[in-house]
N, C-alpha and C positions, 0 to 999 in steps of 0.2 A: 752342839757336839753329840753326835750319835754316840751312845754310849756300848759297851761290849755285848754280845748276844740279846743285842732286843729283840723284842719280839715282833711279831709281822706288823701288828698296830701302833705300836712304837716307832718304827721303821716307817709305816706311810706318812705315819703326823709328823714324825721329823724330818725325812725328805721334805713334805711340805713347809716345814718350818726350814731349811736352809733357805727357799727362795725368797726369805723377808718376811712374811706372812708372820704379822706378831696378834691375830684374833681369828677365832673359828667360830660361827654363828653356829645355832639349830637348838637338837629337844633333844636332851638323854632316852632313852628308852633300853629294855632289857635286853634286846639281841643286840645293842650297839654299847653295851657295859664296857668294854673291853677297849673299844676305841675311844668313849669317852673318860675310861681311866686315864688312858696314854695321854693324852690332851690334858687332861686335870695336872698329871703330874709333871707334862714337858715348862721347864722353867721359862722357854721362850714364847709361849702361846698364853692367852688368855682366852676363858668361855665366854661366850656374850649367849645366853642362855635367852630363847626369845618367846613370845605368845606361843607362836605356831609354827607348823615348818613353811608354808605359806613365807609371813616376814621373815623367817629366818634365810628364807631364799632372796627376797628381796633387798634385803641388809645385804648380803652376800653379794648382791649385784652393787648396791651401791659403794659398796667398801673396793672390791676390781676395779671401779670406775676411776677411785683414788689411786692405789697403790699396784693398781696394773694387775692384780690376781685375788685370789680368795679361797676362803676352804667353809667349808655347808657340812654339817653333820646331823642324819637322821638316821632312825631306826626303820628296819625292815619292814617292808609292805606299807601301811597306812602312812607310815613318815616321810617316805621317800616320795609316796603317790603326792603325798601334801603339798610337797614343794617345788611339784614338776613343772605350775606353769610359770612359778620365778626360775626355773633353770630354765626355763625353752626360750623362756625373754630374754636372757642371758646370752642363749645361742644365736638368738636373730641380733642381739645387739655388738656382738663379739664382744663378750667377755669370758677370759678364764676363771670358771671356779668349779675348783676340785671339792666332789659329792662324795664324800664317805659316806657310807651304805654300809649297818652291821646286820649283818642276817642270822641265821637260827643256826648252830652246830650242825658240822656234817653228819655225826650220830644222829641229832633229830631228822635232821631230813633223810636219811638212808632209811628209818623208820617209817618213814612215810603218812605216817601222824596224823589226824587234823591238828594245828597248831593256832594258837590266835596269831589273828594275821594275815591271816592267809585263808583260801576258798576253799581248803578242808577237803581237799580234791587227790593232796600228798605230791603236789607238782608244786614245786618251790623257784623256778626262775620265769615264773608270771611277770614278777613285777622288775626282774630284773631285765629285761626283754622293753618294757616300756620306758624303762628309767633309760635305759640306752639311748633309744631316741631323740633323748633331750641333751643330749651330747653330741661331741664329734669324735670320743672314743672311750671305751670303757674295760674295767677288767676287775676279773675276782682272783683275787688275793690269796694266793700260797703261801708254807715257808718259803717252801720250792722257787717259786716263779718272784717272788715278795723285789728283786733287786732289778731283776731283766726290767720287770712289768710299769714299776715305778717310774724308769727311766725312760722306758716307752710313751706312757701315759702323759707323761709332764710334757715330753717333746711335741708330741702330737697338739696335746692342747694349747702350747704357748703358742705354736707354729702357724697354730689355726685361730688362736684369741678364742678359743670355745669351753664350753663346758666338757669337766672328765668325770666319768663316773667309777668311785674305784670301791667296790663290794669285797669284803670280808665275812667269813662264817666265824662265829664267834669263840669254837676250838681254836682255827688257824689261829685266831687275833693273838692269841695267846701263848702259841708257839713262837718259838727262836727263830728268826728269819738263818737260812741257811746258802752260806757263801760270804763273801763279804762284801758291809754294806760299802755304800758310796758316799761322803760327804758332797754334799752340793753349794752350788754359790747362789748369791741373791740376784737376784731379777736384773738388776741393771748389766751381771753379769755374765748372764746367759748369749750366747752366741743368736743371733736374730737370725732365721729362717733365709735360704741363700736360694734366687728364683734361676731357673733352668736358663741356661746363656741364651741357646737358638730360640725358646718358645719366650723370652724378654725382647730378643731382639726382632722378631715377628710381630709381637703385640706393638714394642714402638712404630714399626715401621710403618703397620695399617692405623696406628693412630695419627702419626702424621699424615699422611695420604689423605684421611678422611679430614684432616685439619686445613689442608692446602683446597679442599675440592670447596669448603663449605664458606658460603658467603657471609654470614656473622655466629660464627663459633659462638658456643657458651660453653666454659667448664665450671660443671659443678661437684669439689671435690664433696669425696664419703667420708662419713666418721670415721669409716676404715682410718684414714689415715691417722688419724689422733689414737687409734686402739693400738698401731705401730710404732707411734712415735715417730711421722713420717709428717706432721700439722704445718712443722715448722717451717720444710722444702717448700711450701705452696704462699708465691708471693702475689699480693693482687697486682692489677695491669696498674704501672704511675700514670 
């Protein structure tokens, strides 16, 4: 139950906690204090607190494989870097897991600082830039934007079975999400991704085609399908 004016860190952990999601792997660290308050104190999450952000990403992979999704929680620059090639494995395997990312207060970074953490260069979306990549979509986290983006991000990533990368500065984390939030439902009840009528019925079409022309067909379905919940449609020949 979203509770009244949370805060933006508040607001992403329990968005992610409507869709079922009862564990959040990773490594506390000091620019991610704020999100891993909100986690400590959401009564429907537990921390599973790991070595490294490495396994922490790979836990995170294996736990999507169960319960269809996941949440990854690392600290700015070296934490995130840590964990990027359990999220890319993630991406090629289609799995949802939502990457909280706490990064340095926008006062520090308007300062332009050397900061630890970071290449002391006073440019702060280095690593936010790579971490992207290891996604199918990402976003930093306003009060402001805190409700659109959330909703954005989740849809994207269920849609696509991929990883989401959702970055906060660790003032916003802390501020009142502004608007009102949105209560969500759990995974089984989320609306399943709906494919384009004519570009469905083209794809049949040429698959048939190619099915009638070919002297001994083989199909070999994808994991796709089991990341869908689509295992079940595919009966062998009796």
């Amino acid at each position: 139950m979203i509770k009244n004016n949370p805060t933006t860190a508040e607001y992403a952990v329990q968005r992610l906690a409507d869709l079922g999601i009862r564990h959040v792997f990773g490594l506390p660290g000091d620019y991610a204090f704020p999100i891993d308050d909100a986690i400590e104190s959401n009564p429907n999450l537990t921390w599973v607190v790991c070595s490294n952000e490495l396994n922490a990403a790979y836990s995170a992979d294996g736990y999507a494989r169960v319960f269809g999704a996941s949440i990854l929680s690392t600290t700015y620059g070296v934490g995130e870097l840590g964990a990027m090639a359990g999220v890319m494995g993630a991406k090629a395997e289609r799995l949802p897991i939502f990457h909280l990312v706490g990064m340095p207060s926008t006062r520090l970074m308007r300062t332009r600082k050397p900061l630890h953490h970071t290449f002391g260069d006073g440019e702060f979306n280095h690593f936010h830039q790579l971490s992207s990549a290891t996604a199918c979509v990402s976003t930093i986290l306003t009060p402001e934007n805190a409700i659109t983006e959330m909703e954005r991000v989740i849809a994207i990533a269920l849609s696509q079975r991929q990883p989401a990368i959702i970055a906060i500065a660790g003032d916003y984390a802390q501020m009142p999400v502004i608007g009102n939030p949105i209560q969500g439902v759990p995974l089984h009840q989320v609306s399943p991704p709906k494919s384009n009528p004519q570009e469905l019925e083209c794809a049949v079409k040429t698959i048939l085609q190619r099915l009638e022309q070919a002297q001994q067909p083989v199909i070999l379905p994808s994991f796709t399908l089991l990341r869908y919940g689509l295992h079940r449609t595919i009966h062998p020949p009796s």
